[in-house]
N, C-alpha and C positions, 0 to 999 in steps of 0.2 A: 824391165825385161822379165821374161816370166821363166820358170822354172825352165821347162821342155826350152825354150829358146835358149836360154843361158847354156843349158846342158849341148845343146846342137853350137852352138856358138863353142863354147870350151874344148869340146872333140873338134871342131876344123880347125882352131888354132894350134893346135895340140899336134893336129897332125903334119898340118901344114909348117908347123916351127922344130917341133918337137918329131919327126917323123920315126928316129929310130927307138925310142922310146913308147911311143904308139906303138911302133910295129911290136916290140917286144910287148908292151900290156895285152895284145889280142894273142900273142902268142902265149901267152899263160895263162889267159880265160880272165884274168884281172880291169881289162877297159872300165865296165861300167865302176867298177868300185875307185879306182884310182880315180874318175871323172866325178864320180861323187863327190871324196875327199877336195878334189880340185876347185870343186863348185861349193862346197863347204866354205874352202878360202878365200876366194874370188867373190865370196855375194856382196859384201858391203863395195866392191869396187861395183857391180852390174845390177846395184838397186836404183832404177829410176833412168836410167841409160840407154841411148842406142847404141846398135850394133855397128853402125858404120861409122861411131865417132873413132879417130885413128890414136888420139892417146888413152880409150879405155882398151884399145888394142894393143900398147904398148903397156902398159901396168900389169896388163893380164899375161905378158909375154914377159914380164919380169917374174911375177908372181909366179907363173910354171915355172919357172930356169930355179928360182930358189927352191921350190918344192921339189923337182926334183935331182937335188942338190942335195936334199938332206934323205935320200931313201938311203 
């Protein structure tokens, strides 16, 4: 998966799972840095990957819940 993909990929899950959380990082101008960070953690699971497999979709939905768990 390529950078720009992972990143568009990481923001739908995000919002999609994670909504209130989204909403508050746009509301304090923080999205892109928080998805950074997030795509930071996330790469070793979305190297070599597609998108529409449903367990890199569930690793990735654990890996957000712990991450932000520990803000």
């Amino acid at each position: 998966m390529t950078n720009l993909i992972a990143y568009d990929y990481l923001r739908l899950i995000l919002e999609e799972e994670f909504l209130t959380a989204y909403l508050r990082f746009i509301n304090h101008g923080i999205l892109h840095y928080e998805l950074t960070n997030i795509q930071e953690i996330c790469a070793p699971l979305l190297t070599g990957l597609e998108e529409d497999d449903r367990f890199l979709r569930y690793e990735v939905i654990g890996t957000i819940a712990n991450y932000l768990e520990e803000e």
